[in-house]
N, C-alpha and C positions, 0 to 999 in steps of 0.2 A: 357719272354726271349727277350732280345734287339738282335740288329744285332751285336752290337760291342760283347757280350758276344757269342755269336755263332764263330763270326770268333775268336776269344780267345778259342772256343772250339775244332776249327778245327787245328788251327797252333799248338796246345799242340802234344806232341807225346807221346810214351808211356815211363811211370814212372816220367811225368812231374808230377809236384801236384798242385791242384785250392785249395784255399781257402776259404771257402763260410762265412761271418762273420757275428758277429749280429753287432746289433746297438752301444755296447758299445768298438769294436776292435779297434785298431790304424792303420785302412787300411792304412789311406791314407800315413802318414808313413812311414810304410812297406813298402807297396807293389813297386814291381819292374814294374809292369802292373797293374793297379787300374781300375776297373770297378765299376758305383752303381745302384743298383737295389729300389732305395728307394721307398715306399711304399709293400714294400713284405716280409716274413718272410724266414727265411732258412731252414723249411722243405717245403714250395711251391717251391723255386728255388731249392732245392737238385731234386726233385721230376722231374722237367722241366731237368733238367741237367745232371739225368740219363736215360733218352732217346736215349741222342746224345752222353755218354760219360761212355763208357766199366771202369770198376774196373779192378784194375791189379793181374791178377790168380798167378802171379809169385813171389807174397810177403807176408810172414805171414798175413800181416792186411794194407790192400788198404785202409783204412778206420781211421781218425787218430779222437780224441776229446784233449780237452785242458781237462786235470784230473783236477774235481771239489773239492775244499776244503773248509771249512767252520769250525773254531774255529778247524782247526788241525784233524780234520777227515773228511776220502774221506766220498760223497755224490752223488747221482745218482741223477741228473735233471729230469725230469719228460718226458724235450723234446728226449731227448737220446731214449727213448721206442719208440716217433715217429719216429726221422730217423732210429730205426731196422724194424720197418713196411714198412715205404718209402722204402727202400732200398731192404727191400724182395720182393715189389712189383713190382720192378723194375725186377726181375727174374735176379740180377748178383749174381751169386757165392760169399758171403760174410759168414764169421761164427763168427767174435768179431770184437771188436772195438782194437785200440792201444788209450792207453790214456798216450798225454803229458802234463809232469810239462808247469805252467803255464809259465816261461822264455824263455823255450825251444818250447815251441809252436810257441813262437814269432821268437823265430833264425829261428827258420822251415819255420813260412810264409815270411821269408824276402825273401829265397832263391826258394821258390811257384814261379810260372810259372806266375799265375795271383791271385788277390785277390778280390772276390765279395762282395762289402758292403750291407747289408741289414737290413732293418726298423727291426729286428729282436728283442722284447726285455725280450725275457729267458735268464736267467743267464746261460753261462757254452755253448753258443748255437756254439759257433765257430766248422768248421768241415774240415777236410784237405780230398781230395780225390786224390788217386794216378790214371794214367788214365791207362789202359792199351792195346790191342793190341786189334784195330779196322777191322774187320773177315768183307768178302764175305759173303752174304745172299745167294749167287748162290747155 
């Protein structure tokens, strides 16, 4: 976790959304805020990122994928099963995923808060996280 990606973690408010990307995304592109993580995969940094960074309770699915397609039928990535374990482990309240067409993923992360690039290289591995409402420990 760099410094610049923390204070990117802390200025988000809730229902902004990060986009964590792998290696083959158009961050730099896109993104309105560009951070890179390189040498790291995107379930280490989803992992680091849900630490400091509440899922939003107020939305069917805080939790977005780019829907996998191959020769015309959907396919489930392998890494998908890891972010439902990262993500469990992290103890947020999460039950599915939302999965966006691949175009609309990209409209999605133009208008992402911030975009994380990373050495990631699973296919399918882009992951949008909405943030949500940051609670007293008191």
């Amino acid at each position: 976790m760099s410094p610049e990606l923390l204070k990117i973690l802390m200025e988000m408010g809730h229902g902004d959304e990060l986009v964590i990307a792998d290696g083959n995304f158009p961050a730099a592109s896109i993104a309105r805020t560009f951070v890179r993580l390189d040498g790291h995969g995107v379930p280490e940094v989803l992992g680091a990122i849900l630490k400091f960074f509440p899922l939003d309770t107020y939305v069917d699915f805080p939790v977005a994928l780019m829907a996998a397609v191959e020769h015309g039928e959907r396919i489930t990535p392998p890494i998908w099963e890891v972010y439902r374990k990262t993500i469990k482990e992290s103890k947020e309240r999460f039950t599915e995923f939302e999965f966006v067409e691949r175009f609309a993923f990209y409209e999605r992360a133009k208008k992402a808060f911030a975009v994380v690039a990373t050495s990631e290289s699973a296919l399918y591995a882009n992951i949008i996280l909405k943030k949500g409402v940051v609670v007293s420990l008191d």
